[in-house]
N, C-alpha and C positions, 0 to 999 in steps of 0.2 A: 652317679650310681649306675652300675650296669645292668642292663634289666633282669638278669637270674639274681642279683642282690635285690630288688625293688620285690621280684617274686617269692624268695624266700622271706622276706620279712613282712610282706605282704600276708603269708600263709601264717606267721609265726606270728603277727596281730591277732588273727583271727580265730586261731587256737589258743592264746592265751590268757589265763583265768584274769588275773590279775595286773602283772608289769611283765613285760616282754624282757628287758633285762635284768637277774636275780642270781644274789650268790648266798648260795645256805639258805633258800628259801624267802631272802630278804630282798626288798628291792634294792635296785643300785640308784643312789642319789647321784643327779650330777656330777655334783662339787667331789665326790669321791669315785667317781671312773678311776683314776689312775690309780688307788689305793686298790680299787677291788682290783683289776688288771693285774697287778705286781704280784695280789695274794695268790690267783688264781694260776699266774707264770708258776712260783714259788711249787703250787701244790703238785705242779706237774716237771719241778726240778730243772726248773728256769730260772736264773737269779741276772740281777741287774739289766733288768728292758722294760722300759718305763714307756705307758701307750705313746708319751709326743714321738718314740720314733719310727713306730708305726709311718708316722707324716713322710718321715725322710725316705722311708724304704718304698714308700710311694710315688714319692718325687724322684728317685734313683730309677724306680724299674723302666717309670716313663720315659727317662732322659735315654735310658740305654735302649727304649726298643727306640729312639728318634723320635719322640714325640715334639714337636715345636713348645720351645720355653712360654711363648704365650697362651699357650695352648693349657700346658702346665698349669702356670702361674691361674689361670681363669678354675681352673679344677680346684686347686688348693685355696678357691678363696681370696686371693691376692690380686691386689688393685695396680701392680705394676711388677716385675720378671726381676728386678734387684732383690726384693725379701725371697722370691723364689729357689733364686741360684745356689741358697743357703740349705735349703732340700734336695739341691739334686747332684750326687757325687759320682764321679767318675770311674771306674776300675780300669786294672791296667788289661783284661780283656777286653774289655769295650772299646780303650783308644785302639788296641790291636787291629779288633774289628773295623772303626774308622780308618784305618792307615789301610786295610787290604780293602773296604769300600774306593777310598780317595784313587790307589793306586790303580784300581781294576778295568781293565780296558774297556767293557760293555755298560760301564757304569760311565763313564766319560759322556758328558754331551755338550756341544756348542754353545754359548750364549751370543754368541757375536757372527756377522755373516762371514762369508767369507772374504776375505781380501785379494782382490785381485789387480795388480800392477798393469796397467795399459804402456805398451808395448808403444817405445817414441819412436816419431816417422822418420 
């Protein structure tokens, strides 16, 4: 959680009378997140985005700013980067952006020393 998330909901415990999260004055149960979500899309002429993909669009923005898949995978919960992979998709700007990364000359850096061939007597 980022800490202007932790402080806004920090602030919004602390001001609120009764349940922090409420739709029509009622609390939100649980087991019914996705149902109030969908209602609450619906009233503001949103139709078919159901909260799980929230998950993906999270796993996606991460992947695209390069965020390291384990990195990911520890965020979302997940005990191993294979259930991960299923969150995080690709766009064809993004590989773009990867192709003029890979190709960019100031990005290029060495991994290996140099080689240098000794000169026979």
């Amino acid at each position: 959680m980022s800490g202007e998330t932790r402080e806004l909901l920090t602030r919004l415990c602390s001001e609120a009378r009764d349940y922090l999260f409420t739709y029509d004055g009622k609390r939100v149960l649980v087991g019914r997140v996705d149902t109030t979500y969908r209602k609450i899309c619906r009233s503001v002429g949103i139709y078919d985005l159901n909260f799980h993909a929230l998950r993906h669009t999270f796993g996606t923005r991460l992947g695209e700013r390069d965020v390291n898949l384990k990195k990911i995978a520890r965020l979302m919960g997940h005990t191993t980067t294979k259930h991960t992979e299923v969150y995080v998709h690709t766009s064809d700007e993004g590989l773009a952006r990867a192709i003029e990364c890979a190709s960019s000359q100031s990005q290029i850096r060495t991994t290996y020393p140099e080689i240098r061939i000794a000169e026979s007597a």
